[in-house]
C-alpha positions in Angstrom: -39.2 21.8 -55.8 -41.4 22.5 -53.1 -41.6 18.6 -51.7 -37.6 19.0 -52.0 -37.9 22.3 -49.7 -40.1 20.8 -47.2 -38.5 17.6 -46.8 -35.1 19.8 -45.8 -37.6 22.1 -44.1 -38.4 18.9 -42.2 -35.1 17.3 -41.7 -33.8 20.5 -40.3 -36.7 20.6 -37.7 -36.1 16.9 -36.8 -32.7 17.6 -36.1 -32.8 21.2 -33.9 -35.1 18.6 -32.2 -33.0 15.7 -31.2 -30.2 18.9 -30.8 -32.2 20.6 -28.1 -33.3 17.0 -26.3 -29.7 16.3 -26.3 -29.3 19.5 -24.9 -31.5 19.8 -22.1 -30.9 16.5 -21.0 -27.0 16.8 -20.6 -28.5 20.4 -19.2 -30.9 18.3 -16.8 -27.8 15.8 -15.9 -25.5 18.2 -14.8 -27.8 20.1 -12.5 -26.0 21.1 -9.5 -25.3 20.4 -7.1 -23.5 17.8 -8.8 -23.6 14.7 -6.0 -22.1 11.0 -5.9 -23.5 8.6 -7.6 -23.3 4.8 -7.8 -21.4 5.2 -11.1 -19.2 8.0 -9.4 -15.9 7.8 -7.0 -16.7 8.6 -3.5 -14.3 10.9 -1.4 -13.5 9.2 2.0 -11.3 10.4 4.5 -9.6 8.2 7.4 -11.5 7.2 10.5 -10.9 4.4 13.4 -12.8 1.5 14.4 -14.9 3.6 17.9 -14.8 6.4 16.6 -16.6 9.2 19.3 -19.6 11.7 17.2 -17.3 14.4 17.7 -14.6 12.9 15.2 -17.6 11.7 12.8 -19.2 15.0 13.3 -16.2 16.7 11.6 -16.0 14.3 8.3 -19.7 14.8 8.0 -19.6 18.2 8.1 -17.2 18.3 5.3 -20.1 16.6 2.5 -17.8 13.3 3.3 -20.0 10.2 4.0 -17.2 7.2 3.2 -14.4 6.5 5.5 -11.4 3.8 5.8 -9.3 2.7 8.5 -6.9 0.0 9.2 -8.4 -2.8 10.5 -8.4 -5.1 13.7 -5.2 -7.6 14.6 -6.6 -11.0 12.3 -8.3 -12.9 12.1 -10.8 -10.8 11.7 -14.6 -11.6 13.0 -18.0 -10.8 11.6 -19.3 -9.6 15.2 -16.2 -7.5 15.2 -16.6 -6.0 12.0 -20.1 -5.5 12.0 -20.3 -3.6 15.1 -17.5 -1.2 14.0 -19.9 -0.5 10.6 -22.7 0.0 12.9 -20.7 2.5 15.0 -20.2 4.4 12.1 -23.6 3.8 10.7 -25.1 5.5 13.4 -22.9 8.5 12.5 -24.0 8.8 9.0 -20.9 6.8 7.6 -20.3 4.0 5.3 -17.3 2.2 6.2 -15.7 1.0 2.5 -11.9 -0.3 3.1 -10.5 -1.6 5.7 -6.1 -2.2 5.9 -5.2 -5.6 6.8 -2.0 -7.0 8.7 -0.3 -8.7 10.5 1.5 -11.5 8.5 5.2 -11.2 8.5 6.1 -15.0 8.2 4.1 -14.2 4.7 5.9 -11.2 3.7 9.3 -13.0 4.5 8.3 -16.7 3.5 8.9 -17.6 6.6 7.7 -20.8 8.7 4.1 -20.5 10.1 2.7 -18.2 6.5 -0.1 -20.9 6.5 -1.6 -20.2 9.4 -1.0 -16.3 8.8 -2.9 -17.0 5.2 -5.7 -18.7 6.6 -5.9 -16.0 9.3 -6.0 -13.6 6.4 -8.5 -15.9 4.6 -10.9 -15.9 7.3 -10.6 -12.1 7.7 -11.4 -11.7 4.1 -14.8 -14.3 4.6 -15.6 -11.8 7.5 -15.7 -8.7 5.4 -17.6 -9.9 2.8 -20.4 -11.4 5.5 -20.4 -7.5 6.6 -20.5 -6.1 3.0 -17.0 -4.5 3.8 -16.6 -4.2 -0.4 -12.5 -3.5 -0.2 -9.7 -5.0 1.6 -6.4 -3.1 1.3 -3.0 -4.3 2.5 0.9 -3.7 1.4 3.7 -6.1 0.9 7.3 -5.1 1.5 10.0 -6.1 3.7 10.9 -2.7 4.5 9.5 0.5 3.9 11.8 3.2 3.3 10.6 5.7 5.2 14.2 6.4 6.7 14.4 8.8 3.5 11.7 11.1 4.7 12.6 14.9 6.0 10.5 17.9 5.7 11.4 20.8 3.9 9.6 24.6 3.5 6.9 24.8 0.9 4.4 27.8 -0.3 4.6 30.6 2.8 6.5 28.1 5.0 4.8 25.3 5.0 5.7 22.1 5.2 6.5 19.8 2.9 7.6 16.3 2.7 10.8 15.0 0.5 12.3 11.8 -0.1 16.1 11.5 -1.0 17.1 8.2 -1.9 21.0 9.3 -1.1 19.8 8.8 2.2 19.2 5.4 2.7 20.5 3.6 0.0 23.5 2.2 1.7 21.4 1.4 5.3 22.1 -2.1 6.4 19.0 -5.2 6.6 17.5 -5.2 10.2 18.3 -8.4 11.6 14.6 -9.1 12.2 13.6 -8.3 8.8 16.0 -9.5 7.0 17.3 -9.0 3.0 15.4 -10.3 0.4 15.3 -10.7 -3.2 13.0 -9.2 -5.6 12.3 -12.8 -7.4 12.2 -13.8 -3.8 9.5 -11.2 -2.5 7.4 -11.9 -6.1 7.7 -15.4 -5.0 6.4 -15.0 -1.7 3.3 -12.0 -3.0 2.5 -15.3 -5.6 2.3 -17.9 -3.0 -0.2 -14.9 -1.2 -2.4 -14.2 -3.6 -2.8 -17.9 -5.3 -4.4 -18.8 -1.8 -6.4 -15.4 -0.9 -7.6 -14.4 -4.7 -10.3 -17.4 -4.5 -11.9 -16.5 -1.4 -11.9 -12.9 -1.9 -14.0 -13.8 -5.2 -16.7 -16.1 -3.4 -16.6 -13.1 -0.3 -17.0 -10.3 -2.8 -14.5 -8.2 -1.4 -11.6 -6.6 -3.7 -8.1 -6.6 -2.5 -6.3 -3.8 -2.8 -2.5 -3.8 -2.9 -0.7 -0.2 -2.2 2.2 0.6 -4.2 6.1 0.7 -2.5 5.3 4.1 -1.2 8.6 5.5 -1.1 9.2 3.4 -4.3 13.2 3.4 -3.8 14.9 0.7 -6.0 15.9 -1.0 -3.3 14.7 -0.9 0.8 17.3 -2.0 3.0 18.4 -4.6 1.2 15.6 -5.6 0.1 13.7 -5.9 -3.3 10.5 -3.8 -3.5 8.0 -5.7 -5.9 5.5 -2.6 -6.2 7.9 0.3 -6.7 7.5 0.2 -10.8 5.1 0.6 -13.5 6.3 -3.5 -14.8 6.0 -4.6 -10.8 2.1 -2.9 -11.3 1.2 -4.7 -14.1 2.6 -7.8 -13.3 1.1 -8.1 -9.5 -2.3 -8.0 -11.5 -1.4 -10.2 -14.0 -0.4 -13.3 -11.2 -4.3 -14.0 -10.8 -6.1 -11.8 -13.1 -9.4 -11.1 -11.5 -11.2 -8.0 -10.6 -10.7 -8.8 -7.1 -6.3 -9.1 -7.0 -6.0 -5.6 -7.7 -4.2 -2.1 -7.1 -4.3 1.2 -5.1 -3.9 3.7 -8.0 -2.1 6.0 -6.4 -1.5 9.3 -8.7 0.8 10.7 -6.7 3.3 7.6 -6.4 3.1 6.9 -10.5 4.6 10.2 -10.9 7.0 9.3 -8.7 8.1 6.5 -10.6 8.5 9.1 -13.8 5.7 7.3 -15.0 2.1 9.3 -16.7 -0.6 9.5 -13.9 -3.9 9.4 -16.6 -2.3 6.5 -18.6 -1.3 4.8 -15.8 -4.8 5.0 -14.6 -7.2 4.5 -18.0 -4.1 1.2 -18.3 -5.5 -0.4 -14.9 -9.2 0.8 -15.2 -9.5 -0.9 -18.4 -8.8 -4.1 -16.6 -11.0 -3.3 -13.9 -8.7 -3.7 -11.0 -8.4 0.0 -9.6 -10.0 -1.4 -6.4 -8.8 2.1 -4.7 -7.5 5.5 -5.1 -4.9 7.9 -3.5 -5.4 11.6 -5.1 -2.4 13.4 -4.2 0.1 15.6 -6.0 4.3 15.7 -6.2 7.2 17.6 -7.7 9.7 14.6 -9.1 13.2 15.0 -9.2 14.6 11.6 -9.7 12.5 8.9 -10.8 12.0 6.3 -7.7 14.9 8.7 -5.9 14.0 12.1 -5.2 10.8 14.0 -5.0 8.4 16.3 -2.6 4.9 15.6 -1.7 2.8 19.1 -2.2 -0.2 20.9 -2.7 -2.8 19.0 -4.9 -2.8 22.3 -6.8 0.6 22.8 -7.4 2.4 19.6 -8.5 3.0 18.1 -11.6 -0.1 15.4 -11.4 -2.8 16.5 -14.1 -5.3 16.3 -11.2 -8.3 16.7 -13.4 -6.8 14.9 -15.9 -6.2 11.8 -13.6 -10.4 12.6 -12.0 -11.9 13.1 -15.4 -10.7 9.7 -16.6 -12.0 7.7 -12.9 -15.0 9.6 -13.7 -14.8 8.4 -17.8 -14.2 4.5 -16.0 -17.1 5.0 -13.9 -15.1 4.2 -11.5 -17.7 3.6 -8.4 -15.4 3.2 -5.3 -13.3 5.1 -3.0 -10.9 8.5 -3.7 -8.7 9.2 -0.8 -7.4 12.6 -0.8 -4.7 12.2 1.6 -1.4 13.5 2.6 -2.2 16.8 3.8 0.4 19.3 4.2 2.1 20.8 7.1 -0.2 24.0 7.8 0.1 26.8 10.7 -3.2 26.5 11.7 -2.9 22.6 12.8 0.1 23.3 14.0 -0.6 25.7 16.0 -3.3 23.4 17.3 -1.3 19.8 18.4 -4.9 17.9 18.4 -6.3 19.2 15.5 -5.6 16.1 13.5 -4.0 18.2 10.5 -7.6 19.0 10.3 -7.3 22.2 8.3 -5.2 20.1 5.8 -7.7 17.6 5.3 -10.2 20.5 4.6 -8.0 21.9 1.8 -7.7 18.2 0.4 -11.1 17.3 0.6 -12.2 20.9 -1.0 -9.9 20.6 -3.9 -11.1 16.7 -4.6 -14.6 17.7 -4.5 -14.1 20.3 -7.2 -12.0 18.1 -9.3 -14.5 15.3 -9.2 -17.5 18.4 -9.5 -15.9 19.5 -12.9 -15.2 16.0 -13.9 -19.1 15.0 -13.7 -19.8 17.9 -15.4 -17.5 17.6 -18.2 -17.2 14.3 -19.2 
């Protein structure tokens, strides 16, 4: 009876044990502050390629150390590039994603795409000389932003709507042109069969941005990325961690569609090679909604950072689309620069509490 006793006696011990270890060393992992990490996103906010200190100063001083910006006209050059990272180097920032462009003949299938591709190729060869790790880019033959007005939000501010209604019967622009959606997946195919490769050997991810509006239709024209099917099967053309997505949270719910299984659908693959963190009130799926606060929206915010974080998601988070505030407006050069605070304040909590929780 007493061996009996005192191997419980034991068992018990051995187990508070391994309890408290366990304890104190999640205790001793979520010590804050809780900071980035190579296995963490990274909040970024936009920059441009000579940036002065002032401008670098005031992303600094918010705890943000990553930045993106669209990039030069292609093809793009390693001198180029490097000395734009080296601008920003000297400013304490770590250039991560670049926006290419620059190739309608591609977009359109036009005559002279080849040359456009290889210009793209080259740019992409560039990057990854650099150690630019992301190359973002979109691919539609119109962008409906003719469906854009503002509207009053919380206390006045603004708010921007889409309305569908708007724009659905606008004619094609004779330089543009109408074309099909078999014909625009034809065209993205042709694309990404000829850039895919290289971006593997350069180490650099491509990152394709969803139809942002994602109406139906774009002036006659078919929009590839304005679906949950058109997601999946973009990734599926090539799949490879490097043809991948921007996972943009507040565009799924847009499209009616579930912003955490949306994201932990695309993670699992591995081709989130960006993130847009931003929030919206839907109306009509694809149609009708408004762009608002992070906080106030129908995004599960945490939900959408707690499963990045679950991922270990290790690249960008771009908290953009700030709102229309008094206090920029009031200043015209501000940069919507008390908007960006909010953002960027309400992301770093998110992705705090995420750390800490998963």
């Amino acid at each position: 009876m007493s061996t009996e006793l005192s191997r419980r006696d034991l068992a018990r011990a051995v187990g508070a044990a391994m309890i408290a270890t366990h304890s104190a060393g999640a205790a001793a992992a979520r010590r804050w502050p809780i900071t980035e990490g190579p296995n963490t996103p990274k909040l970024c906010m936009i920059s441009s390629p000579n940036p002065n200190e002032r401008g670098m100063r005031r992303i600094k001083q918010l705890g943000v150390d990553y930045v993106l910006m669209s990039g030069p006209r292609i093809p793009w050059e390693e001198a180029q590039l490097r000395a734009i990272l080296d601008r920003h180097k000297e400013g304490g920032l770590t250039v991560w994603n670049m926006m290419i462009s620059g190739f309608p003949n591609t977009l359109y299938g036009r005559p002279g795409r080849d040359q456009e591709i290889e210009n793209v190729r080259k740019s992409i060869r560039a990057a990854g000389k650099v150690g630019l790790p992301v190359v973002e880019y979109n691919f539609y033959a119109h962008r409906a932003t003719e469906g854009y007005y503002e509207e009053p939000g919380r206390a006045g501010a603004g708010m921007l709507s889409f309305d569908y209604e708007k724009i659905k019967d606008l004619p094609p622009l004779p330089e543009e042109g109408a074309h099909s959606l078999e014909e625009m997946w034809a065209n993205i195919t042709y694309f990404l069969k000829a850039v895919v490769p290289v971006a593997k050997e350069a180490n650099v991810r491509l990152a394709l941005h969803p139809n942002d509006p994602p109406a139906p239709v774009s002036r006659g024209s078919g929009q590839i990325m304005a679906s949950l099917e058109g997601w999946k099967r973009l990734v599926d053309i090539v799949p490879s961690p490097y043809n991948g997505i921007t996972f943009d949270c507040g565009v799924t719910r847009e499209l009616g569609e579930d912003p955490v299984e949306v994201c932990r659908y695309f993670g699992k693959r591995d081709c989130i090679n960006h993130v847009h963190f931003r929030n919206v009130r839907m109306k009509i799926p694809r149609q009708k909604y408004t762009e608002v606060f992070p906080d106030e929206g129908e995004v599960d915010m945490f939900g959408v950072m707690k499963e990045l974080v679950r991922q270990k998601y290790p690249r960008l988070i771009y908290p953009e689309h700030p709102r229309g505030l008094d206090a920029d407006r009031e200043q015209p050069n501000s940069g919507q620069y008390a908007g960006w605070v909010f953002n960027v304040a309400y992301a770093r909590a998110m992705l705090q509490a995420a750390i800490a929780s998963v």
